[in-house]
C-alpha positions as CSV (number, residue, x, y, z in Angstrom):
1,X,-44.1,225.9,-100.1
2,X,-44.5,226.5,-96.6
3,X,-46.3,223.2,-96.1
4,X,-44.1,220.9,-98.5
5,X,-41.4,222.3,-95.9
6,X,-43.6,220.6,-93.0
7,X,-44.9,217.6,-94.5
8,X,-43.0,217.0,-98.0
9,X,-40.2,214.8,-98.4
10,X,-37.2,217.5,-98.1
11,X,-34.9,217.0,-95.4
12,X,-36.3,219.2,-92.4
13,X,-39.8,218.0,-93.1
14,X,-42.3,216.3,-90.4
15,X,-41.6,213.1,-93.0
16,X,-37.9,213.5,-92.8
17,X,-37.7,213.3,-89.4
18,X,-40.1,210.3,-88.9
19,X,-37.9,208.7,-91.3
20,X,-34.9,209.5,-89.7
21,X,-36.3,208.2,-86.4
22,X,-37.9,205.0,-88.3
23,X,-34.0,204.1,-89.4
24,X,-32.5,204.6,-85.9
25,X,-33.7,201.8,-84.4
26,X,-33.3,199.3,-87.2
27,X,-30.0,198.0,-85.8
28,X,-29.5,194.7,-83.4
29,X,-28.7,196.2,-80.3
30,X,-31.8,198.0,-79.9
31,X,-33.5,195.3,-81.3
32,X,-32.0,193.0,-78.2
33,X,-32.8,196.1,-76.0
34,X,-36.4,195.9,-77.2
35,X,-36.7,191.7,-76.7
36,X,-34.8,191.7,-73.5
37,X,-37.4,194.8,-71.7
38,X,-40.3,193.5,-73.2
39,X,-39.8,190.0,-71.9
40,X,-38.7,190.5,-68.7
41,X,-41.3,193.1,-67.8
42,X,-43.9,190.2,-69.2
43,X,-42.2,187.8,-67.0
44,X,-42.2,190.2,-64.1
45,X,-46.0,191.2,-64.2
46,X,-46.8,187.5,-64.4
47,X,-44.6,186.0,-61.7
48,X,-46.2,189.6,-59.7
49,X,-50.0,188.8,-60.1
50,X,-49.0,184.7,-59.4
51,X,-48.1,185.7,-55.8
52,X,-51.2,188.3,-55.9
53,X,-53.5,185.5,-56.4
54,X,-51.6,183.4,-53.4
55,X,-49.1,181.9,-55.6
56,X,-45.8,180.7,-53.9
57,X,-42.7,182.8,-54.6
58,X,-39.9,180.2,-54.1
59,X,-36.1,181.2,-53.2
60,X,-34.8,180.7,-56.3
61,X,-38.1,181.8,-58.1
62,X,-37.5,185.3,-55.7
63,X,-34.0,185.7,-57.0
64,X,-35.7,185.9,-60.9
65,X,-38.9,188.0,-60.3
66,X,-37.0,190.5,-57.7
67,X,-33.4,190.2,-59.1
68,X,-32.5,188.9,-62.3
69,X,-35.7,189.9,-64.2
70,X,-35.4,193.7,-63.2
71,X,-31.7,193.6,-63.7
72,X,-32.2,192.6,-67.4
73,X,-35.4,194.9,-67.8
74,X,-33.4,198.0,-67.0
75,X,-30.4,196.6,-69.4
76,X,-32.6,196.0,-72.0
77,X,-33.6,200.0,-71.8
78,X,-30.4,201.1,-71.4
79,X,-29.4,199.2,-75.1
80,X,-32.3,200.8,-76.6
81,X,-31.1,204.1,-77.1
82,X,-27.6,202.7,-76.8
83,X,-28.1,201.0,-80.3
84,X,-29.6,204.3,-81.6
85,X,-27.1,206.2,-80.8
86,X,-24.5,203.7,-82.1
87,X,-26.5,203.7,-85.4
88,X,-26.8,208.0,-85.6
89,X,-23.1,207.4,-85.3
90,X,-22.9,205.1,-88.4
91,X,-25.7,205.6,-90.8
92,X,-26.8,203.5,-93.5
93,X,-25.5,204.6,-96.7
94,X,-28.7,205.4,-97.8
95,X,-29.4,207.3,-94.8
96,X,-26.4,209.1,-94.8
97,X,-26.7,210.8,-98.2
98,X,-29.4,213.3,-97.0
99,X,-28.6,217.1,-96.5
100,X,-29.7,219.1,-93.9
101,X,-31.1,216.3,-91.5
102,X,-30.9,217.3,-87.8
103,X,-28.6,215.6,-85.4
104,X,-31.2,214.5,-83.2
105,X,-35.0,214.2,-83.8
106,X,-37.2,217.2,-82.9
107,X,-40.4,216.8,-81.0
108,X,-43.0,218.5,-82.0
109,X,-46.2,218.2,-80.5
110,X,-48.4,219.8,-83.4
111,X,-47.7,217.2,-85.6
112,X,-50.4,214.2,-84.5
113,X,-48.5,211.3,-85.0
114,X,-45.4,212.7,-82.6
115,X,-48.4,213.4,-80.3
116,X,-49.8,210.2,-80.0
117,X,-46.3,208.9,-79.4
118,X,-45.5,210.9,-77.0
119,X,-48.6,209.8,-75.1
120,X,-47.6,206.9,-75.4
121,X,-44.3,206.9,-74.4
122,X,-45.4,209.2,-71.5
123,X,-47.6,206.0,-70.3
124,X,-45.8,203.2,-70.6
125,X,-42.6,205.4,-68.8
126,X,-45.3,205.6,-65.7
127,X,-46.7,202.3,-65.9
128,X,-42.3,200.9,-66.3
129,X,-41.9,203.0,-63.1
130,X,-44.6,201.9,-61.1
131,X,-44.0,198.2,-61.9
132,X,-39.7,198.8,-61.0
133,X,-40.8,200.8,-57.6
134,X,-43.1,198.2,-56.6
135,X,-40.7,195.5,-57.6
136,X,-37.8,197.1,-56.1
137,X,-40.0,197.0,-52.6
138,X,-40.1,193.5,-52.9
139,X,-36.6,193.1,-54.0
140,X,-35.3,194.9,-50.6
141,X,-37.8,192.7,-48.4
142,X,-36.7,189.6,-50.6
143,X,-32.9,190.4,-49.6
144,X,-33.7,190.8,-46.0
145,X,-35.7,188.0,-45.5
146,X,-34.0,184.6,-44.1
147,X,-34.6,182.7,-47.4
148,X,-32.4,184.9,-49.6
149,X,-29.8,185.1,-46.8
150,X,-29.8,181.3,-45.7
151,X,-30.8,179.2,-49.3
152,X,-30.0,181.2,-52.4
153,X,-26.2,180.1,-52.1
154,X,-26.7,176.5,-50.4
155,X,-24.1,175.0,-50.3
156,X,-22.1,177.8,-48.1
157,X,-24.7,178.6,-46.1
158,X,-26.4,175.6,-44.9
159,X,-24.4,175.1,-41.9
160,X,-25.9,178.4,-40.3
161,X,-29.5,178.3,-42.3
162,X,-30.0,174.3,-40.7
163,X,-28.9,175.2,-37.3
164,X,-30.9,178.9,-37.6
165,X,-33.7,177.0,-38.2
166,X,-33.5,174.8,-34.8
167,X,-32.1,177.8,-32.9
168,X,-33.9,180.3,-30.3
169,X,-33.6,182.7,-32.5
170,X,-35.6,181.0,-35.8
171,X,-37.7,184.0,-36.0
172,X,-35.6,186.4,-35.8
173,X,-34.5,187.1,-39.4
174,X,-30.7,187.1,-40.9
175,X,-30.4,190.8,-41.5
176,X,-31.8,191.8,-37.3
177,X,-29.0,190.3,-36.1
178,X,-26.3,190.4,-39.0
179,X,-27.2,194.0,-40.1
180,X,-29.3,195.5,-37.5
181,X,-31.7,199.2,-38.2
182,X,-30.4,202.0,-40.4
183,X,-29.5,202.1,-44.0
184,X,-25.6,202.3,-43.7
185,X,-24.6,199.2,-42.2
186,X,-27.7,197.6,-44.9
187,X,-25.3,199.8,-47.6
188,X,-22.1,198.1,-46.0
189,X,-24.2,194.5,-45.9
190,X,-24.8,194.7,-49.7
191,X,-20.9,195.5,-50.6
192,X,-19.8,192.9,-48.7
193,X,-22.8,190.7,-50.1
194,X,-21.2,191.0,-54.0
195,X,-17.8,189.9,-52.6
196,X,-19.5,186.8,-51.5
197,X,-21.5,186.4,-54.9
198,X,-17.7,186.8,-57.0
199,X,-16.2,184.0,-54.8
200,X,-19.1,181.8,-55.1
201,X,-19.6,182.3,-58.2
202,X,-15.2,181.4,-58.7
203,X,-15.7,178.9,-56.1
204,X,-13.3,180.4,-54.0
205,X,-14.8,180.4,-50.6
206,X,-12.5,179.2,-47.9
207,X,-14.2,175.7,-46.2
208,X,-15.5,176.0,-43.4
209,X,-16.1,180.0,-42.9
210,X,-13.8,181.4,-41.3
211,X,-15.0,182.8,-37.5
212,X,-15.2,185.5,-35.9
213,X,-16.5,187.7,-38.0
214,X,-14.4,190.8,-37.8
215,X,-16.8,192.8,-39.5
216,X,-19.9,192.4,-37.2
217,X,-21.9,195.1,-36.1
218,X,-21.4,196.0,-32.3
219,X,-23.6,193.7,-30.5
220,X,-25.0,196.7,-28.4
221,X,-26.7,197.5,-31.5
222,X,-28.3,194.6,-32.6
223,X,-28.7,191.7,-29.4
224,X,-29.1,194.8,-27.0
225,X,-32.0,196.1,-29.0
226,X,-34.0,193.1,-27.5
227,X,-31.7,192.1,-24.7
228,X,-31.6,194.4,-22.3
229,X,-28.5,194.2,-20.0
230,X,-29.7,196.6,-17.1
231,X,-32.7,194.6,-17.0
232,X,-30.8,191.4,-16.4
233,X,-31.0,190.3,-12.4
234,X,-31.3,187.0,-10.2
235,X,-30.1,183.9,-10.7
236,X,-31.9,180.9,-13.0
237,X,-32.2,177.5,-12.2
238,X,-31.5,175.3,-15.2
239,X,-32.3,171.4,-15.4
240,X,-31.3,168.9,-17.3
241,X,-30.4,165.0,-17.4
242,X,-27.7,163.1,-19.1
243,X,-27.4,159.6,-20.1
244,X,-24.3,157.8,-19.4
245,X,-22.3,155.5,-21.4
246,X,-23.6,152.0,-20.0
247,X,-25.4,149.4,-21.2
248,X,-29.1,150.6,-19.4
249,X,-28.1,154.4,-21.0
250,X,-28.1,155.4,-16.8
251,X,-29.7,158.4,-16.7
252,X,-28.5,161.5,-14.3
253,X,-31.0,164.3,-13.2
254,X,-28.6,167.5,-12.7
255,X,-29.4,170.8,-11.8
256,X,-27.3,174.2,-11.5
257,X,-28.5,177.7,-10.3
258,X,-26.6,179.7,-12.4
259,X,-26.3,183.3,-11.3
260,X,-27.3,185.5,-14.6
261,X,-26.9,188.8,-12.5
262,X,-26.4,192.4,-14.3
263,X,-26.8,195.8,-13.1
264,X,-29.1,195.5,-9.8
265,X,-30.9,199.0,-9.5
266,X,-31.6,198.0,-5.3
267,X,-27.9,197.5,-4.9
268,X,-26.9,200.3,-7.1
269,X,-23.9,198.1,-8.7
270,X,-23.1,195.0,-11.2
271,X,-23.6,191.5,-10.5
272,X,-23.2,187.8,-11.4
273,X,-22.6,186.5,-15.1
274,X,-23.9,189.6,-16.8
275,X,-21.3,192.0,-14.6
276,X,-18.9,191.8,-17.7
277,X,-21.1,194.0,-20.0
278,X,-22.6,196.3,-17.5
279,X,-22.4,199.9,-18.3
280,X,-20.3,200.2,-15.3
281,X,-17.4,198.3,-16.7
282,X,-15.4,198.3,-19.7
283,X,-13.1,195.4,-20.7
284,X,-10.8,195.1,-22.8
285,X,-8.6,192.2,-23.7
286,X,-6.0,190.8,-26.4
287,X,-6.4,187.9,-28.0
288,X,-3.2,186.5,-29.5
289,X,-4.8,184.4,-32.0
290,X,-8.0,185.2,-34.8
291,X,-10.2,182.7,-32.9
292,X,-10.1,184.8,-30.1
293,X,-9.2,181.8,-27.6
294,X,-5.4,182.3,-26.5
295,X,-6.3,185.8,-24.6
296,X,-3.1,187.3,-22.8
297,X,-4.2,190.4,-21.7
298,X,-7.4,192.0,-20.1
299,X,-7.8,195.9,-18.4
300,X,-10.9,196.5,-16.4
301,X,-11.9,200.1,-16.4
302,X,-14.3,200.7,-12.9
303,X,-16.6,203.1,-12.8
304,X,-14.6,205.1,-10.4
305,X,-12.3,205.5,-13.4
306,X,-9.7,203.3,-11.4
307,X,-7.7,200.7,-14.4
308,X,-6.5,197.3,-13.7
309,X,-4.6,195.1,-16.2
310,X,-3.9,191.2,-15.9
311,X,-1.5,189.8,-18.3
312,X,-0.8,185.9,-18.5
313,X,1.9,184.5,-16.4
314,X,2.6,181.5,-17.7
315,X,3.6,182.7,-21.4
316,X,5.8,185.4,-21.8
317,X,3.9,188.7,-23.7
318,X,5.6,191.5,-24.5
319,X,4.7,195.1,-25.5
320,X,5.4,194.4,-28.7
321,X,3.3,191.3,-28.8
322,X,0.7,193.4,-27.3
323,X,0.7,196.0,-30.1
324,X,0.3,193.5,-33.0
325,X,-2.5,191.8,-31.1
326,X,-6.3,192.5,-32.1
327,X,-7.6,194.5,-29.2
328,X,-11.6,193.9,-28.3
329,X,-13.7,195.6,-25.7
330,X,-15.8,192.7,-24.4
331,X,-19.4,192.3,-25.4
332,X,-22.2,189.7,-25.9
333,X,-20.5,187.5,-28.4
334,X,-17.3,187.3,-26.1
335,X,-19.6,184.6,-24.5
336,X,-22.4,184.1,-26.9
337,X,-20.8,183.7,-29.7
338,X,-22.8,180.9,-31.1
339,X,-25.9,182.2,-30.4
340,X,-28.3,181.4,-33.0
341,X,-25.6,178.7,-35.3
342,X,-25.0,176.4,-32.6
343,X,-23.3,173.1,-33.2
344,X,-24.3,170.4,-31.0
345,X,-22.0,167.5,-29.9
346,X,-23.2,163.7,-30.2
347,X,-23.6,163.2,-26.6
348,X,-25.7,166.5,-26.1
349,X,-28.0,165.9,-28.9
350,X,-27.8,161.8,-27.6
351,X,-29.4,162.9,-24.6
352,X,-31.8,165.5,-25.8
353,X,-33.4,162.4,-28.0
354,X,-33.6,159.9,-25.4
355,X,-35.4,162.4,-23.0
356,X,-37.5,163.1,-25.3
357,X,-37.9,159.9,-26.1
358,X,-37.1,160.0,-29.9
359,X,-34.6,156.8,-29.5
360,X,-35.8,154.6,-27.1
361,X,-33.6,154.7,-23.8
362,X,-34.4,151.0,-23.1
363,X,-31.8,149.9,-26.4
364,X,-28.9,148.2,-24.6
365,X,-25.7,150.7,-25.0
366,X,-27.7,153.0,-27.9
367,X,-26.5,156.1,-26.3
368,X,-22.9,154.8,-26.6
369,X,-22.5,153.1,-30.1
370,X,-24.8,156.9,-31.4
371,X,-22.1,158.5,-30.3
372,X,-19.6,156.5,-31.7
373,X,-21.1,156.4,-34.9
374,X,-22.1,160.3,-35.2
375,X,-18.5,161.1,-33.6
376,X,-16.7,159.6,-37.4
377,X,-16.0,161.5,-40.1
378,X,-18.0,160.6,-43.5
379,X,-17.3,161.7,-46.9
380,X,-20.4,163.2,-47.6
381,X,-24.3,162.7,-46.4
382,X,-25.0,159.8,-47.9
383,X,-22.0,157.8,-46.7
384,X,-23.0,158.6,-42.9
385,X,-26.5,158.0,-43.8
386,X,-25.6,154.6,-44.6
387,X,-23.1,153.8,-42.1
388,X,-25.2,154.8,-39.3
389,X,-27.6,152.2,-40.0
390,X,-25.6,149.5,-41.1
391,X,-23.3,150.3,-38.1
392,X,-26.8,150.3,-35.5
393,X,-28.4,147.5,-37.5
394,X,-25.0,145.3,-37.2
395,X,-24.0,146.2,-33.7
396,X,-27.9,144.5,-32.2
397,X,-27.5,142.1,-34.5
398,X,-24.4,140.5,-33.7
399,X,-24.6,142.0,-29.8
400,X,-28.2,141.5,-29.0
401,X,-30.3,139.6,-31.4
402,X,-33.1,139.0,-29.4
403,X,-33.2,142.7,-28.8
404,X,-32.8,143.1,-32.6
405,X,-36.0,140.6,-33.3
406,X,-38.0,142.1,-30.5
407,X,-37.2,146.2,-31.0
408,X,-36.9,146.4,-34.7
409,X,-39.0,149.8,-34.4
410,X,-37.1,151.0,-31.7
411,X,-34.1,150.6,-33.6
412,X,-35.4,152.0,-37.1
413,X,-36.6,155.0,-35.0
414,X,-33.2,155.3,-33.8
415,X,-31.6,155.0,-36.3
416,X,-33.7,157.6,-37.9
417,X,-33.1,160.1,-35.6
418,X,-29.4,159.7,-35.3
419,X,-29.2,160.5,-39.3
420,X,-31.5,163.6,-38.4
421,X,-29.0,164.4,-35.8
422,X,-26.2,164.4,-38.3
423,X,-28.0,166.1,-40.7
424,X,-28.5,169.1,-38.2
425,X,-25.1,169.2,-37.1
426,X,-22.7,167.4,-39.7
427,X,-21.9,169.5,-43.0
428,X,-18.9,167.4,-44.8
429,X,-19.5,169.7,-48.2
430,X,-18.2,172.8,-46.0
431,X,-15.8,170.6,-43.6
432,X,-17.6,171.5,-40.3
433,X,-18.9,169.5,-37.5
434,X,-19.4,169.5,-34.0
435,X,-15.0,170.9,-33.2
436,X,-14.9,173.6,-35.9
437,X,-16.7,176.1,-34.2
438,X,-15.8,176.2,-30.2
439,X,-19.1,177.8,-28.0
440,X,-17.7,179.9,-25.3
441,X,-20.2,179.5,-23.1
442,X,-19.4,177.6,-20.1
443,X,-16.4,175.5,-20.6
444,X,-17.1,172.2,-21.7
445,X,-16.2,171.8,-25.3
446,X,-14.1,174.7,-25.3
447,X,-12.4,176.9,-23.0
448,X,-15.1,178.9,-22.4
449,X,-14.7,181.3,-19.6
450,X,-11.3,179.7,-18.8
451,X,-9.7,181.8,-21.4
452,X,-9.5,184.4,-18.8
453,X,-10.9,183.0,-15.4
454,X,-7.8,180.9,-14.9
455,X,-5.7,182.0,-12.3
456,X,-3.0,182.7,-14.5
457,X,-3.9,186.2,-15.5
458,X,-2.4,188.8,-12.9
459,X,-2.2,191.9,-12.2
460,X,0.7,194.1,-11.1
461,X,-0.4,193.8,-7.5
462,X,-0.5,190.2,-7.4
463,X,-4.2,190.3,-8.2
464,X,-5.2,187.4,-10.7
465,X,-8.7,186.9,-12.4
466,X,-10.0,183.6,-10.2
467,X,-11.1,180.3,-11.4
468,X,-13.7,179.8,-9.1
469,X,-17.0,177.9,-9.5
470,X,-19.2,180.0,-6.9
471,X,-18.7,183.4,-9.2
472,X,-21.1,181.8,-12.1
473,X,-22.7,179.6,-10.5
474,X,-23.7,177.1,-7.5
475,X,-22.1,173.5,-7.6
476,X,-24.2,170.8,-10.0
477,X,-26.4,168.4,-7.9
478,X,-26.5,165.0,-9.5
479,X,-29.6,162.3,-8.7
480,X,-29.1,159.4,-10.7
């Protein structure tokens, strides 16, 4: 009796049991459960020992082994037991006729059968876990590298991945810079990160981006880690030339000593251009539009603990305009705010080709009719891909035709590297070129440091923030 109790067919038998757990998962959501795990952990080994061997994990191939494939493995465990349970819920009718069956199976570890699954469940749970840990690894590398930050959604983030990749910073990654060390801002990163996925994915992202970023970590605790202010000192002679505008592309050798300055530990105070974010100062300032451009008022704390405020004189600002305006205290990207996306104008990138001899400076006028050409606004890539050569090919044509027969290399080399050009600094898909995004340092294209360093900010006393050359730097010497 005893053992038909264990082992017969009545209703709290070993038999029973294995029964009852045989009918559980006959039902189509475990069945998908089972499909979907098995699969993707198939596809996840593979796509694992193909990099092992020196395979080539693509972007979009990183986004399915570290991503998607995990993400479905997990679900499809999850519906396992979620079908099981659905079905214990609403057994068959032939199921549900039996007396006395236990609400949930019983493991017992006596019977050999039970044992050998458990064993076996035991393993593959270890080997499941193993595989998710190491992929999960990967996954959090994948996510921080520049790849996953700069090509999984294209289309919105070439403009920064093309000019990342011709920056000074192109090997520092995305996350250094945009996240910085520690896990909460890499926490903060990732919720942010899904807002971006739900508007790409709605194609509702505003074009171009929208800059500054408001969000940013402090740059004191990501460019400071490897830019060391206190270190900064001396001045720097920079070099350069220019082409100008004329038919023999005229070029001018200039040459400015620009005094970088910073905390001189001889003299015991701040200098030069780096004065602004020595740990001896604290500005602040108010910026009365999100571009941070129209600033009407700056405070200077000294280290003595002395304040001074300048407010503009020329519009009028009020407290109450004061208190709805964003209040910043100054740091790197006050200047440097286009550190590592930078956006270069026709001209700049004009010259930068013909001294390094990419389009050929002898071309009557080529520096003149590039910029023309890379200063019009095209549909798309293709459109200014044609147009620039057409409009180069047509203008030595017609102009110069013996130039044309004699330089046709020249010419298909520049017109060559004037597509390039646009290519690295044009993005019609995202509506930004060279004027969307203003580069605060100097002042050429933009403001610059004239947004405070204009002689119209003044203090109570009559004290105004001066718009002189010789505080930045030495006048430019020009040799042509």
């Amino acid at each position: 009796m005893a053992a038909q109790q264990a082992n017969g067919p009545g209703p709290g038998s070993a038999v029973a049991e294995r029964r009852r757990i045989s009918w559980l998962i006959h039902n189509p959501v475990t069945y998908a459960g089972a499909i979907l795990a098995a699969s993707s952990f198939i596809i996840i080994v593979f796509l694992l020992l193909f990099e092992l061997v020196g395979g080539k994990v693509t972007t979009y191939l990183g986004v399915l082994v570290f991503v998607l494939m995990p993400t479905t493995f997990v679900v499809g465990l999850i519906l396992i037991p979620v079908g099981m349970i659905w079905t214990r819920q609403h057994p068959p009718a032939a199921e549900a006729v039996l007396p006395g069956m236990r609400p949930f199976p019983v493991l017992d570890l006596n019977d050999p059968i039970q044992q050998r699954g458990f064993i076996l469940w035991s393993a593959a749970t270890l080997v499941f876990v193993g595989v998710l840990a190491g992929v999960s690894y990967r996954a959090y590398n994948f996510m921080d590298s520049t790849e996953f930050c700069g090509a999984v959604c294209h289309t919105v983030m070439k403009p920064e991945y093309v000019t990342y990749q011709h920056s000074p910073h192109a090997r520092v990654t995305c996350t250094a810079c945009h996240i910085g060390p520690g896990a909460d801002w890499f926490v903060r990163a990732k919720i942010s990160g899904t807002r971006q996925v739900f508007a790409v994915a709605t194609n509702s992202y505003p074009r171009p981006i929208p800059v500054p970023i408001s969000d940013l970590r402090p740059a004191r605790e990501t460019c400071e880690t490897c830019h060391w202010p206190e270190k900064f000192y001396g001045e720097k002679l920079r070099q350069w030339t220019t082409y100008q505008l004329d038919e023999k592309n005229t070029p001018q050798q200039k040459s400015m000593v620009l005094k970088v300055g910073g905390t001189e530990a001889q003299l015991g105070y701040a200098t030069g251009i780096h004065w602004h974010v020595s740990a001896d100062n604290k500005i602040t300032y108010a910026a009365l539009d999100k571009d941070r451009q129209n600033i009407a008022w700056v405070r200077l704390e000294k280290p003595s603990g002395e304040a001074v405020e300048f407010t503009r004189s020329d519009v009028p600002v009020t407290s109450d305009v004061l208190a709805k305006a964003e209040k910043r205290t100054m740091d790197c990207m006050d200047c440097h705010n286009r550190p590592t996306h930078h956006i270069i104008p026709p001209g700049t990138a004009l010259d930068a080709s013909l001294t390094a001899k990419r389009i050929d400076p002898s071309l009557p006028f080529v520096k003149k009719k590039g910029q023309e050409l890379l200063s019009l606004t095209y549909p798309d890539e293709a459109s200014a891909t044609r147009a620039i050569e057409q409009g180069l090919t047509s203008f030595y044509q017609t102009t110069y035709p013996d130039v044309y027969a004699a330089k046709q290399g020249a010419i298909k080399a520049a017109i060559a590297e004037m597509q390039q050009i646009y290519r690295d600094n044009d993005f019609p898909e995202m509506k930004v070129d060279y004027l969307t995004y203003g580069d605060n340092i100097g002042h050429q294209s933009t403001p610059g440091c004239f947004r405070c360093h204009d002689n119209k900010h003044v203090s109570p006393d009559g004290q105004a923030i001066r718009q002189d050359c010789d505080i930045c730097h030495t006048p430019v010497t020009v040799k042509q």
